[in-house]
C-alpha positions in Angstrom: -99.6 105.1 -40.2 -101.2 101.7 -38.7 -103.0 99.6 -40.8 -106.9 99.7 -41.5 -107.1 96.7 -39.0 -105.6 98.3 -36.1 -106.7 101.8 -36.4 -109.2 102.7 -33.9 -111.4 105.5 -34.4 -113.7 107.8 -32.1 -116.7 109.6 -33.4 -118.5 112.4 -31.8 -122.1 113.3 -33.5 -123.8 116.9 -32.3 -127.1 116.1 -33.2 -128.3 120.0 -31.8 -125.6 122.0 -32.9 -127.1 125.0 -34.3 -130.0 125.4 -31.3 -126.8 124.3 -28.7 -124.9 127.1 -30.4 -127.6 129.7 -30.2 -128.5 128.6 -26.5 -124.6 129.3 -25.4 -124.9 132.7 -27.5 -127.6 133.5 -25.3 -126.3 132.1 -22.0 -123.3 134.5 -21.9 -125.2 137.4 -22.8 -127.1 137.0 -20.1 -124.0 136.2 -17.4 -123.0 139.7 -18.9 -125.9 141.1 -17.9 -127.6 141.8 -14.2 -131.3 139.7 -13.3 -133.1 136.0 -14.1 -133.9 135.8 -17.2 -137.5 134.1 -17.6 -137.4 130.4 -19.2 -136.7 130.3 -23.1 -139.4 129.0 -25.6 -139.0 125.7 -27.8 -136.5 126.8 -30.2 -136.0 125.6 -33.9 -133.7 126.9 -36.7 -135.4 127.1 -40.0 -134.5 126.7 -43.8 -136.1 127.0 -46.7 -136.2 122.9 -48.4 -138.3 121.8 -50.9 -140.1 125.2 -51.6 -141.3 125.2 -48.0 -140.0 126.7 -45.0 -138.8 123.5 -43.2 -137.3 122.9 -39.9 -133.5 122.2 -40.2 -132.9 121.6 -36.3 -134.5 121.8 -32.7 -133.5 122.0 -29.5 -134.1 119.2 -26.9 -137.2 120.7 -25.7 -138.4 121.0 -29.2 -138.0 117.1 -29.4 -140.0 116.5 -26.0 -142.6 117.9 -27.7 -142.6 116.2 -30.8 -141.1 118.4 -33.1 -138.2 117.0 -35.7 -135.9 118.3 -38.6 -138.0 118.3 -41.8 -141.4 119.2 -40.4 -142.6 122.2 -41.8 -142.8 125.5 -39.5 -146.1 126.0 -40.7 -146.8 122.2 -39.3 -144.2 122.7 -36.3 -146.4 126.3 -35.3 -149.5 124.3 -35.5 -148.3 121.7 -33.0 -146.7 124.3 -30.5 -147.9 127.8 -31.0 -145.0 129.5 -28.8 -142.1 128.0 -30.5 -138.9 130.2 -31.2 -138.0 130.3 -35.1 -134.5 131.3 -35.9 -132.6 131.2 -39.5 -130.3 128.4 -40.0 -126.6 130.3 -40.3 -124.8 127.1 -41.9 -121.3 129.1 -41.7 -121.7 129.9 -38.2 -122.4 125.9 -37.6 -119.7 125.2 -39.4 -117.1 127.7 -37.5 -118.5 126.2 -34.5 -117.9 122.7 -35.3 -114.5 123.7 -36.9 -113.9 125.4 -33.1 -114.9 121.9 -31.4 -112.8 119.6 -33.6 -109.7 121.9 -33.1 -110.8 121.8 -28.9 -110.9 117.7 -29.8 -106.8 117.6 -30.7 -106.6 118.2 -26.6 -107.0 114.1 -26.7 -105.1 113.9 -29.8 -103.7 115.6 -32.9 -105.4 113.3 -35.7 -109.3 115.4 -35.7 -110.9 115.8 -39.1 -114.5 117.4 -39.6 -116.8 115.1 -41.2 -120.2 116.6 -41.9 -122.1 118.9 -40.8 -122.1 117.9 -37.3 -119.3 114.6 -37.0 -116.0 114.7 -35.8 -113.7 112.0 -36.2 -110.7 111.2 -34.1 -107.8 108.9 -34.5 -107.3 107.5 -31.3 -104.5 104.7 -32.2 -102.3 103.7 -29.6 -103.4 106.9 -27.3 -106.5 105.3 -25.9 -104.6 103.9 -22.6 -103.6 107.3 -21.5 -107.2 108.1 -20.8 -108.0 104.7 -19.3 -109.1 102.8 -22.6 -111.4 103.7 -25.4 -114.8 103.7 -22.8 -113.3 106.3 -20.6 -111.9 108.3 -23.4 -115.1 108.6 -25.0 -117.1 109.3 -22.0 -114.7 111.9 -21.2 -115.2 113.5 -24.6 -118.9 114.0 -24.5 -119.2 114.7 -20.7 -116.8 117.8 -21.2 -118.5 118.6 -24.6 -121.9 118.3 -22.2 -120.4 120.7 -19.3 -119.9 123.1 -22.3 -123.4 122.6 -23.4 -122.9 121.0 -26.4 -125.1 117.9 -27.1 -122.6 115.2 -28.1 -122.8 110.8 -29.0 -119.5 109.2 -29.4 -119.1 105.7 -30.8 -115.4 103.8 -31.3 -115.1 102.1 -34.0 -112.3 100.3 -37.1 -113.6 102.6 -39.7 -114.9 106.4 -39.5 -118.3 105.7 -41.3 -118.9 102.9 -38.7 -117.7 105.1 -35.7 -119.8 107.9 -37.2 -123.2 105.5 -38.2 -122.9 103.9 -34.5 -122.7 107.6 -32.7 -125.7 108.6 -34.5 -127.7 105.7 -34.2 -126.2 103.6 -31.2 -124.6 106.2 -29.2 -122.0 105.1 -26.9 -120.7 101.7 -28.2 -117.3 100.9 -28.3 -116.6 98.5 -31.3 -113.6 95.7 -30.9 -111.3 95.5 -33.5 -113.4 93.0 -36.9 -116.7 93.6 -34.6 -117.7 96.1 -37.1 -119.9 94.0 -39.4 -121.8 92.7 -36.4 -122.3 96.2 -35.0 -123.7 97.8 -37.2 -126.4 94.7 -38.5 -129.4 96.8 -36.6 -128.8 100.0 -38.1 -131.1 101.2 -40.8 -130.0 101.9 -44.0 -130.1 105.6 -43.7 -126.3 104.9 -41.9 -125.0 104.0 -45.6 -125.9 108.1 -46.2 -127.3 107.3 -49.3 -130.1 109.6 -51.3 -133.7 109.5 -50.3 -134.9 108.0 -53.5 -132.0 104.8 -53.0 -132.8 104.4 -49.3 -137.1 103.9 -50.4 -135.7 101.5 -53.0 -133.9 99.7 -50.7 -137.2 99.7 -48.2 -139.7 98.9 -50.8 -137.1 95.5 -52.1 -137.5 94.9 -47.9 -134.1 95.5 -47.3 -134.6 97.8 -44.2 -131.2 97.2 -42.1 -127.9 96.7 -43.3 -127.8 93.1 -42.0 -130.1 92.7 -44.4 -128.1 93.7 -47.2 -124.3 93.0 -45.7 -125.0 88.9 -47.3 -126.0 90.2 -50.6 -123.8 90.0 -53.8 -121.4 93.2 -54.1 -122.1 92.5 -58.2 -125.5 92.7 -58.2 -125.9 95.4 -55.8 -123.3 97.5 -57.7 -125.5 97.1 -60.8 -128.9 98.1 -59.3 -127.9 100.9 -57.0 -124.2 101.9 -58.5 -121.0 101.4 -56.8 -121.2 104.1 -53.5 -123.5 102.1 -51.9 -121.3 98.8 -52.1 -118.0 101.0 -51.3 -120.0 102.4 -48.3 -121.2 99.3 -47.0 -117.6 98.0 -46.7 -116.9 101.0 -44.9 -119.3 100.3 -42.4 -118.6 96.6 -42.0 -114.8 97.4 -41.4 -113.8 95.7 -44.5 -112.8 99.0 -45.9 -110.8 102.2 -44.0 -110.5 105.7 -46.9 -107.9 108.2 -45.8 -108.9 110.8 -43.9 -107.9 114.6 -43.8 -107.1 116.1 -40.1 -108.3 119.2 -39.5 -104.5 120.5 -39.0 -101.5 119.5 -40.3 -100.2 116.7 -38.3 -97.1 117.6 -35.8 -94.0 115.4 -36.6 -93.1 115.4 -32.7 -94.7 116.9 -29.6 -94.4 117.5 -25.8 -97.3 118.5 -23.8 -98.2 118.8 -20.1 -101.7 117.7 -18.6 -103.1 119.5 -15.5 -105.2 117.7 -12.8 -107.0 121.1 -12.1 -106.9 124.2 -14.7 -103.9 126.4 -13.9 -104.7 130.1 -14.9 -101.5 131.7 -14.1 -99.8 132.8 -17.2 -96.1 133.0 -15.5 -96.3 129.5 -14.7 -97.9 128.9 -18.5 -94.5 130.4 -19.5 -92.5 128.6 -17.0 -94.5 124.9 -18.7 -93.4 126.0 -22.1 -89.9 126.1 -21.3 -89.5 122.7 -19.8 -91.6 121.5 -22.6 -89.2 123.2 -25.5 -86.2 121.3 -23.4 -88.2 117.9 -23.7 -88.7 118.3 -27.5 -85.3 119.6 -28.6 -83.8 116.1 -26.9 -87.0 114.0 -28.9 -85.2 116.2 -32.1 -81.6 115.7 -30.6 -82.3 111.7 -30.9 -83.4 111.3 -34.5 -81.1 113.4 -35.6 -83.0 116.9 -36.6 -83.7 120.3 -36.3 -87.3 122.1 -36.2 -87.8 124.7 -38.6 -91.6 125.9 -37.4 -92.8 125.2 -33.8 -96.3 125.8 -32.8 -97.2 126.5 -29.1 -100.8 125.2 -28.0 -103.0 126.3 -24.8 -106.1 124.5 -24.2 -108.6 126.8 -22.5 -111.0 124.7 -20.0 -114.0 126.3 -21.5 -113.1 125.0 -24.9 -111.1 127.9 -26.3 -107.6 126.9 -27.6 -105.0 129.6 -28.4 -101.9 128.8 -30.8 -98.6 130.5 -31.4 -96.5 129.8 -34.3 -92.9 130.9 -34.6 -90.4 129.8 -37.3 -86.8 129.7 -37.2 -84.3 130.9 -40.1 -82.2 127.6 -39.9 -82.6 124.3 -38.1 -83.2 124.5 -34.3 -82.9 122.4 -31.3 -82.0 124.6 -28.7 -84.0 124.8 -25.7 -83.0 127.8 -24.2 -82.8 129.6 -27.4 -86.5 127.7 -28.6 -87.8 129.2 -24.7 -86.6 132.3 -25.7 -87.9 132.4 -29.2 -91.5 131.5 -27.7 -90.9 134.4 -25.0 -90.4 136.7 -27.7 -93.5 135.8 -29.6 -95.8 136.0 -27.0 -94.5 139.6 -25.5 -95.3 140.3 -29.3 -98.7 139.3 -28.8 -101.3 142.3 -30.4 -104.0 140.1 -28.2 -102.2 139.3 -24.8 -103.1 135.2 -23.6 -106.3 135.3 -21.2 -105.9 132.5 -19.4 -109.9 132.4 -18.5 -111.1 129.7 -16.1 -107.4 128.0 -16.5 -105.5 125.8 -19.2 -105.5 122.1 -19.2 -103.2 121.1 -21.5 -100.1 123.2 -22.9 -98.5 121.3 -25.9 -95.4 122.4 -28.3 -95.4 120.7 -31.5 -92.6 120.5 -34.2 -94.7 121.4 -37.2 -91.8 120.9 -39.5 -88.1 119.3 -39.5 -84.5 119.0 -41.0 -82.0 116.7 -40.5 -79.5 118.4 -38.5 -76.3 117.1 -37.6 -74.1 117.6 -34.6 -70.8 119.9 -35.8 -67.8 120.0 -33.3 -65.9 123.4 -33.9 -62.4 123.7 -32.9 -60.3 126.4 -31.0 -59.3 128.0 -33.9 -62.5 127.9 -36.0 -63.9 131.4 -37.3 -66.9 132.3 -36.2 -69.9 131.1 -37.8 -73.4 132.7 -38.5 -75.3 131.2 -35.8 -75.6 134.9 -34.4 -76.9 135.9 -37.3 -79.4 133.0 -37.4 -80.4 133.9 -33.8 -81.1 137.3 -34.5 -83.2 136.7 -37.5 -85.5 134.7 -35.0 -85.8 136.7 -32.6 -86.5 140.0 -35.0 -88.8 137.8 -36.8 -90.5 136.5 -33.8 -90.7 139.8 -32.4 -92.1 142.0 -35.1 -93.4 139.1 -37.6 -91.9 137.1 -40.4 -93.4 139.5 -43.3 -91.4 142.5 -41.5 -88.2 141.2 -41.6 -86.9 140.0 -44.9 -84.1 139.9 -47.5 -83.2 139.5 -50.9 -83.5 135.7 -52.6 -82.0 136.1 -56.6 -84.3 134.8 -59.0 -83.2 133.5 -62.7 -83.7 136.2 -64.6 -81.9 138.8 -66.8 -83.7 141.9 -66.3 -82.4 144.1 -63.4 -85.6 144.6 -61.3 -86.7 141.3 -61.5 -83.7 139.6 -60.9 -84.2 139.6 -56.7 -87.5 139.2 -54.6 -87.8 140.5 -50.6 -89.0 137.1 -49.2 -89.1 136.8 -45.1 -85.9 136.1 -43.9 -86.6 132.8 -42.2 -87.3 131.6 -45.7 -84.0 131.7 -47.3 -82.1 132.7 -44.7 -78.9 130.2 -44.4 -75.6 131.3 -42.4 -72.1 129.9 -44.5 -72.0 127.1 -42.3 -75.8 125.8 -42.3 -75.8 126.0 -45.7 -72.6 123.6 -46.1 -74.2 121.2 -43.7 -77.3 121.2 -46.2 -75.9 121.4 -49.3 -77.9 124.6 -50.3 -76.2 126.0 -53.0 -75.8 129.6 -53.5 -77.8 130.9 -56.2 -76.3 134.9 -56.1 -73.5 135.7 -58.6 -69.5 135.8 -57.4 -68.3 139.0 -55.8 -66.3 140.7 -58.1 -62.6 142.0 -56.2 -62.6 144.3 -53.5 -60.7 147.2 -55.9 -62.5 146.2 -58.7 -64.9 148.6 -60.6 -68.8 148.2 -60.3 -70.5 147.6 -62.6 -74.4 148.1 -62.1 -75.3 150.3 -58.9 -75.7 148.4 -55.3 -79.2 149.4 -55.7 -81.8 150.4 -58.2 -84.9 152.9 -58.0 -88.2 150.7 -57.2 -89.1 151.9 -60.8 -87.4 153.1 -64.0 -87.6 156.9 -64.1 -87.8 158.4 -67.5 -85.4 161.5 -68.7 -84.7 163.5 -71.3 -81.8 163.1 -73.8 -79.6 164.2 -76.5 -77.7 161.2 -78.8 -75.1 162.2 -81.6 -76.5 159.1 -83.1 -79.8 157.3 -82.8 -77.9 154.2 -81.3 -75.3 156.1 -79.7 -74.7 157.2 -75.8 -76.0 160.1 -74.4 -74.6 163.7 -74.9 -76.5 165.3 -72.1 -79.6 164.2 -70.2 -82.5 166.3 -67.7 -83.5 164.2 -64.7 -86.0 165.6 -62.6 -85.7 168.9 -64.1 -81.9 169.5 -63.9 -79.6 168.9 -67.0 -76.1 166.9 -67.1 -73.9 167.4 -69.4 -72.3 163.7 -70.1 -68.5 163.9 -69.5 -67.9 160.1 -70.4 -69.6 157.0 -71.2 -69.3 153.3 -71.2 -71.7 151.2 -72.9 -73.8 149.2 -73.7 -75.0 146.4 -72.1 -77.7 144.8 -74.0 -80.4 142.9 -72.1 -82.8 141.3 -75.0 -86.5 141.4 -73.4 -87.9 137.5 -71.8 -89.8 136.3 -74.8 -91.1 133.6 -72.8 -93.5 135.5 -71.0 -95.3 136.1 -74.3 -96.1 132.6 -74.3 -98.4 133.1 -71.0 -100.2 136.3 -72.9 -97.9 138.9 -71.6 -96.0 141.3 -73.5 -92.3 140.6 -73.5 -91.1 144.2 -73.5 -88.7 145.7 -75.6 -84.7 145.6 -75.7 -82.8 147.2 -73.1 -79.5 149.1 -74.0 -77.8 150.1 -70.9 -74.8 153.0 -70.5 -72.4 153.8 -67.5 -72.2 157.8 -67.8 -70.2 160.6 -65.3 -71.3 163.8 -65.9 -68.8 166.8 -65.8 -69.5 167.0 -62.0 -68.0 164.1 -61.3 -71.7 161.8 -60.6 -71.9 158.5 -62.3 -75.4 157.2 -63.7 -76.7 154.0 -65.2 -79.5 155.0 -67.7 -81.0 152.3 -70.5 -82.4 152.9 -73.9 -85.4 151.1 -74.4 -85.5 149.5 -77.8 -83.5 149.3 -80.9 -83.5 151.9 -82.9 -85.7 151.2 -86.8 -86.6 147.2 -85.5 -88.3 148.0 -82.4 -89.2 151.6 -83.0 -88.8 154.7 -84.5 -88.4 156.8 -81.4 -86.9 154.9 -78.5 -87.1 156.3 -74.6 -84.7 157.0 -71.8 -84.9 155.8 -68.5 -82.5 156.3 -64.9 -82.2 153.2 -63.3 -79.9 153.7 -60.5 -77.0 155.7 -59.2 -73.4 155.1 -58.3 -71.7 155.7 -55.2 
C-alpha cells in the first residue's frame, strides 16, 4: 500500500442521483414501449425533515427553475405549480450507487462508497494507462454522463479533499501537497460538519477553510471538539484514514480492454482463456496457487456480471483454470447477455497459496490430482453447497463428531496435503481383517426401541425396532461416552451418559444400540435408542 503522500485519489459526486435514477427508470420503459412520449415535468423526490415535507433532491430542470434540496414542497409547489413529487427510496439510491461504484472497478479495483452519493477511487500508479489523472477523470464522468447519470470528479492526496473538491470545484485535479491550497476557497460546509458547528463557525467569521486552516489545532479542538480538527487535516492532505473498497481486493489480475464493445459471447470465452494462461504464469512467478478466481464482464451500458469458482486445492493450470470457468458458465441458471458489448473482461485471483513446483518420477504412484480436478469441475458445475464431504470435528459423541462441508473446503489429495503440512485430523484405519467397531454410517437421528435387560445396567435380552422383535443372540459392551459438560457452560443442556452395546440377534444381524443414562444417578428409568447398523 503507498504511502499517504503518494496515493492519488479520484472522486466522483452524483449530485442528482435519485431524480437521474428515476429518469433512467422511466427512459427504458418507454424504449419498451411503441410512440413519443410528451416532455416530463420538473421532478423532485420528497422526504419528510424537520416535521415538514421537504425536498431531498431535484432534477436539473428543477434547479433551472430555482428549486433546491431543503425547500419545502409546499414552498417548491408554490414556486412551480406543475412539478412532479416522488418519495425518496434511500435503498434504491443506495443499490444504485452500490451498482455504479462496482461499474467504477472497470478503471480500477480499489472503489469504496462514501456517502450517499460519493465514490472514491484509488487511482495509484494506474492513472497513465488512461492518459494521466485529467483524462481519466474526464473519462469517468463523460461515460457516467452517456449513461445519464449526473457525475463531478475531482483528484486529489486524500478522499475528503478529492470528495470536498468534486462537490464544490468539480473537475480539478490536485498535485501531490497542493491539497491545503485547493481547497482554501471552499466553504466550511466541505469539513461535513453539523448545522449548528458550521453557523458557529460563520457567526466567529470564519466562512472558508482558509480561514480556519492557520488557526491553532488546540484551541479549535477545545471549542468545536476534535472531528473538526481531524477533518480539516484530511482536507489539507496532512492526514489520509484507511478506506474500505467496495470488494475485496484481488491479489493478482489479467484483464483485456476493447477499443469498441465486442458482444459475441464465443469470443468472450475465447478472452477468458488467454487471460487464465496470463495469470497462472503471474501465479507461476511468485510461487503460488489460486484457491478462488473470479471472472468479470463489464457491460458498456454499465452492467457488470461476475463469476466465481473455487478450486479444492491450489491451482495454476491454465487449461484446467479455462476449463473450470467453461464449466461454470454452461452452469449458468441466467445465461451471460452480452447487451450492447463488453469492454473490459478481467480474471482476478481472489485468493492464494503458496504452491511449489513438485517433479514426480517414473515410478511414482499416482497422486490425487484427479481427484482434485474432479471436485472442481462437479463443484463448478452443480455448485460448491452440492458437492461435499465429511471434515471430523473434536468431539466424542457419534453424530457430532463429522460435519458435510463443501468439498473445496477441506478437500486435500495425500500429496497436496504433504506439500502444505495439513495434518490429518480423522482417526487411523484400523487393519483391513480387523473387526468394526461402530457402523460405517449412523441413522441422521437416534431412533428409540423397545427393550428387555436382565439387569437395569445390563445388555439387552431382546429389543422391538420399528415394530419387529430380536431376540439378542450375543452382546458386547459397553462403550461409555460421558455427555460434553461444556456446553452447559453456554446455557445448553449437556445431555445424559451414553452406554453403547454391539448385539447379533439370532438371525445373524448385528446392531449398535446405546442406553441413555446411568441407571439410579441420572435416572430412574433410562431409554433405548438404534444408532446404526452393521454390514
Amino acid at each position: 500500500m503507498p504511502d499517504a503522500s503518494s496515493r492519488r485519489l479520484a472522486a466522483l459526486f452524483l449530485p442528482r442521483l435519485p431524480t437521474d435514477r428515476l429518469h433512467r427508470s422511466r427512459r427504458g420503459r418507454r424504449m419498451s414501449s411503441a410512440g413519443a412520449a410528451p416532455a416530463d415535468p420538473p421532478l423532485v423526490t420528497v422526504e419528510v425533515k424537520a416535521n415538514a415535507r421537504r425536498l431531498a433532491a431535484v432534477d436539473a430542470a428543477a434547479a433551472r427553475l430555482g428549486l433546491h434540496p431543503g425547500l419545502t414542497l409546499a414552498d417548491a409547489q408554490a414556486r412551480v405549480p406543475k412539478i412532479e413529487a416522488v418519495e425518496a427510496d434511500a435503498a434504491a439510491d443506495a443499490t444504485l450507487l452500490a451498482a455504479i461504484a462496482s461499474w467504477c472497478e472497470r478503471w480500477t479495483p480499489f472503489v469504496a462508497v462514501s456517502g450517499p452519493d460519493g465514490i472514491v477511487l484509488d487511482i495509484t500508479g494506474c492513472a497513465h494507462l488512461f492518459g494521466g489523472e485529467a483524462d481519466l477523470l474526464s473519462a469517468m464522468t463523460e461515460r457516467l454522463a452517456a449513461t445519464g447519470l449526473t457525475a463531478c470528479g475531482a483528484v486529489a492526496g486524500t478522499a475528503r479533499a478529492a470528495l470536498a473538491l468534486a462537490h464544490w470545484r468539480p473537475g480539478r485535479v490536485v498535485l501531490a501537497g497542493g491539497e491545503r491550497e485547493a481547497v482554501a476557497p471552499l466553504p466550511v460546509e466541505a469539513l461535513g460538519l453539523d448545522a449548528e458547528a458550521a453557523r458557529s463557525l460563520s457567526y466567529l467569521g470564519l466562512v472558508r477553510i482558509g480561514d480556519i486552516a492557520g488557526k491553532p489545532r488546540a484551541a479549535l479542538a477545545a471549542r468545536f471538539g476534535s472531528a473538526l480538527v481531524e477533518r480539516l487535516d484530511e482536507l489539507c492532505g496532512a492526514a489520509s484514514p484507511p478506506i474500505s473498497p467496495l470488494n475485496p481486493l484481488p491479489v493478482y489480475v489479467a484483464e483485456r480492454r476493447f477499443a469498441e464493445p465486442m458482444g459475441d459471447e464465443a469470443t468472450a470465452r475465447a478472452v477468458l482463456a488467454d487471460l487464465a494462461r496470463d495469470l497462472t504464469g503471474v501465479l507461476e512467478r511468485h510461487g503460488e496457487g489460486g484457491r478462488r478466481f473470479e471472472a468479470a464482464f463489464f457491460r458498456s451500458d454499465g452492467a457488470v456480471r461476475r463469476v466465481a469458482a473455487g478450486t479444492a486445492a491450489p491451482l495454476r493450470d491454465g487449461a484446467r483454470l479455462a476449463a473450470l470457468f467453461r464449466e461454470r458458465l454452461e452452469a449458468l441458471a441466467d445465461p451471460l447477455d452480452p447487451g450492447f458489448g463488453y469492454d473490459v473482461i478481467r480474471l482476478s485471483v481472489t485468493a492464494a497459496e503458496p504452491l511449489a513446483a513438485t517433479q514426480s518420477g517414473f515410478d511414482a504412484e499416482p497422486d490425487g490430482a484427479g481427484l482434485d480436478q474432479l471436485v472442481d469441475i462437479l463443484s463448478a458445475r452443480l455448485g460448491p453447497r452440492r458437492v461435499t464431504c465429511l471434515a471430523a470435528l473434536d468431539s466424542h459423541i457419534p453424530e457430532r463428531a463429522a460435519v458435510r462441508v463443501p468439498a473445496q473446503k477441506t478437500w486435500r489429495s495425500r500429496e497436496t496435503r504433504a506439500q502444505t503440512s495439513l495434518a490429518h485430523d480423522w482417526a487411523e484405519p484400523a487393519a483391513a481383517d480387523a473387526p468394526l467397531t461402530r457402523p460405517p454410517a449412523l441413522f441422521p437421528a437416534p431412533e428409540p426401541v423397545e427393550t428387555l435387560a436382565e439387569v437395569p445396567d445390563g445388555p439387552p435380552l431382546r429389543f422391538r425396532w420399528r415394530r419387529v422383535l430380536h431376540e439378542v443372540a450375543r452382546a458386547e459392551g459397553p462403550e461409555r461416552i460421558a455427555p460434553e459438560w461444556w456446553t452447559a457452560l453456554d446455557g445448553n443442556r449437556p445431555g445424559l451418559t451414553r452406554d453403547y452395546f454391539r448385539v447379533e440377534d439370532t438371525e445373524g444381524r448385528r446392531f449398535w444400540l446405546y442406553r441413555e443414562g446411568t441407571y439410579g444417578r441420572e435416572t430412574s428409568a433410562p431409554r433405548w435408542f438404534l444408532h446404526g447398523l452393521f454390514p
